[in-house]
Structure formats: structure tokens, C-alpha cells
C-alpha positions in Angstrom: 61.0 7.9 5.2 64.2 10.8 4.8 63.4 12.0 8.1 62.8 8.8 10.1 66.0 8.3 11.0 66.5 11.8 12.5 63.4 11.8 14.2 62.7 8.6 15.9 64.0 7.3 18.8 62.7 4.9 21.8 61.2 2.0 22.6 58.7 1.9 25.7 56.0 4.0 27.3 54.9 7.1 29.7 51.7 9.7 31.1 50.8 12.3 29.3 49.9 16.1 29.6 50.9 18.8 27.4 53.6 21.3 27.4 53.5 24.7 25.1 54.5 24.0 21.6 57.3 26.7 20.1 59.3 26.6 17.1 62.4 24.5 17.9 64.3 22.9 16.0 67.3 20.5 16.4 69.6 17.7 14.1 69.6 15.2 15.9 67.4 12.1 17.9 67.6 11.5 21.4 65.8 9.0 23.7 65.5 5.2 24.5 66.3 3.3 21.4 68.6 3.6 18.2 68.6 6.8 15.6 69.9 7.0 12.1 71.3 10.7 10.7 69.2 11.5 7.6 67.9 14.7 6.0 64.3 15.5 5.9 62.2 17.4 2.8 60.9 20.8 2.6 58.2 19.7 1.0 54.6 20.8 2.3 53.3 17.1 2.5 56.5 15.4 3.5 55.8 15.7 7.1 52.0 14.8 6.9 53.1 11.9 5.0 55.9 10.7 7.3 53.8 11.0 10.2 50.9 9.2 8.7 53.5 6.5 7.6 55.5 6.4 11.3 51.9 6.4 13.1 50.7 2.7 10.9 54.0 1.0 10.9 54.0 1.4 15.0 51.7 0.8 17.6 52.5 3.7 19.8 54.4 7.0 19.0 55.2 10.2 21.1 55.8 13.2 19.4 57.4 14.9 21.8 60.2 17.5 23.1 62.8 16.7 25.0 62.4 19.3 27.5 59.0 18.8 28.3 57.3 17.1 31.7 54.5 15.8 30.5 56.2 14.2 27.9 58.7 12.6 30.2 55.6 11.2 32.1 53.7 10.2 28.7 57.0 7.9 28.3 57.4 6.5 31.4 53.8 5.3 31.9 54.5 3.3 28.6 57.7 2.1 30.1 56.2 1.3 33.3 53.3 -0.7 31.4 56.5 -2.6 29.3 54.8 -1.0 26.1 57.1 -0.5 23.4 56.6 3.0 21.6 58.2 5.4 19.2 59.4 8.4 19.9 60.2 11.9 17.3 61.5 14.1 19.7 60.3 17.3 17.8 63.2 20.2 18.7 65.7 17.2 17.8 64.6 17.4 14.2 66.3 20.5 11.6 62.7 20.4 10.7 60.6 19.8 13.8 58.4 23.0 13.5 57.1 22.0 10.1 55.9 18.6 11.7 54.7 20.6 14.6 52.1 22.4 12.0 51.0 19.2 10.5 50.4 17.4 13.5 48.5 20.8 14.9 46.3 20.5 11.1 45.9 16.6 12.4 45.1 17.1 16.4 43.6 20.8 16.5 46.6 21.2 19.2 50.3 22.5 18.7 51.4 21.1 22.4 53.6 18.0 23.0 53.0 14.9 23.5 50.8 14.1 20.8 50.3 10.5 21.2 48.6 7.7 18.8 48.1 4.6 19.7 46.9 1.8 17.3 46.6 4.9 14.5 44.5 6.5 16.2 45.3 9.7 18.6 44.7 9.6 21.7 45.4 12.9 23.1 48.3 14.4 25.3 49.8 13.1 28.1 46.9 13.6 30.5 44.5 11.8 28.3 46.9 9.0 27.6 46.7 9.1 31.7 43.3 8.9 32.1 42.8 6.4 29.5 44.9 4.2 31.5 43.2 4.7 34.6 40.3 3.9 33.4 41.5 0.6 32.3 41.6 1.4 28.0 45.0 1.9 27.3 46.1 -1.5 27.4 43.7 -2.8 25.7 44.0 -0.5 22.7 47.9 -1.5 22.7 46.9 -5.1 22.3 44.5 -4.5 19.5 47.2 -3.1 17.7 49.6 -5.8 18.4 47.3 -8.3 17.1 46.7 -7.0 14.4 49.9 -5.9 13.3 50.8 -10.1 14.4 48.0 -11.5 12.3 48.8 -9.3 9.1 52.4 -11.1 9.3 50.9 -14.7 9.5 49.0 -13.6 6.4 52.3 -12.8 4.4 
């Protein structure tokens, strides 16, 4: 949870693509929505962990950079649907390349966006695209929102 803070940022949605993956790295958040400053481990499993922890407490998150097109039009596609997502803008983050490499060991890819939806990833901005052309986006969002609403009427 260290890093959280640092690396998430925004609230809505966007297209997706990809853009080429490098090694940046950065200290701070940027993007629609509130960031806290915090640290973030060195540990091997810290970032798997924190992304596996981001990805289940939200229903959409962009890992993204902030210079990349394809993540700008992943975002905005979520925005335009009134989707609320999370963002960890990846070369804002001291850390970024290490959570680079463990979302490459959990997609197979090393390029930005890599979106989830509902826990689950989806793909890059081009899938997320086509997903929503064909009509399946949505409908993924909402299973998650239900969900997420009838695990709090449970509490």
C-alpha cells in the first residue's frame, strides 16, 4: 500500500493502444484525481503485490505513462463512457520500472497501457477499443460494479 499514494491518480476512462515501454522513472502522480507522496519498497514482490491489491480494490486501472498517445486515448474512452478508473502513471513513480517488469511477468507485454478491468486484463489500449466497439466493455464495468455494491450490502 507504500506506493499507492505515489502511483495512483485519476478517476474516469479512455482507448487504448500501446506505446514502447522504457525504463523511466519519476516521484511523483499526475492525472485526473487526488495523489498522496509515499515511498515505495525495493522489495522483489512489493510491486506484484500492490498491483494485484490496486487491480481488486478498483474496477478499472491504467497503468500508464504520461507521455504516451494511446494511453491518453485509453483514458479518455473511459471518460467519454463516465467510467471511473485508476490510474499509476508509471515514469511518475521512483520505482516505475520495477512495476513495469512485474506487470510484463503478468501480461507477456512491457508496453503502456496495461489495462484491467473487473481484475481481469484486458489488453492495451486498442483492445480496450475494440472491446468497446463491440459492445463488452460496459458490460464488464458493470459486473464489477455490482459486485463490488453487493459485497458492501453484505458487510
Amino acid at each position: 500500500m507504500y506506493w499507492r499514494g505515489a502511483a495512483l491518480a485519476g478517476t474516469r476512462l479512455l482507448r487504448s493502444g500501446s506505446c514502447s515501454a522504457g525504463r523511466l522513472g519519476g516521484a511523483a502522480a499526475s492525472g485526473m484525481g487526488s495523489s498522496i507522496s509515499s515511498s515505495l519498497g525495493k522489495s522483489a514482490t512489493a510491486p506484484m503485490n500492490q498491483i494485484q491489491e490496486t487491480i481488486s480494490d478498483h474496477c478499472v486501472v491504467i497503468f500508464s505513462k504520461t507521455s504516451c498517445s494511446y494511453c491518453k486515448m485509453a483514458k479518455k474512452l473511459f471518460h467519454d463512457m463516465n467510467v471511473n478508473y485508476k490510474v499509476v502513471e508509471l515514469d511518475m513513480l521512483e520505482y516505475g520500472s520495477q512495476f513495469q517488469d512485474a506487470l510484463y511477468k503478468m501480461t507477456g507485454e512491457r508496453t503502456v497501457p496495461r489495462i484491467f478491468v473487473n481484475g481481469t486484463f484486458i489488453g492495451g489500449a486498442t483492445d480496450t477499443h475494440r472491446l468497446h466497439k463491440e459492445g463488452k466493455l460496459l458490460p464488464l464495468v458493470h459486473q464489477c460494479y455490482l459486485k463490488k455494491s453487493k459485497r458492501k450490502e453484505s458487510q
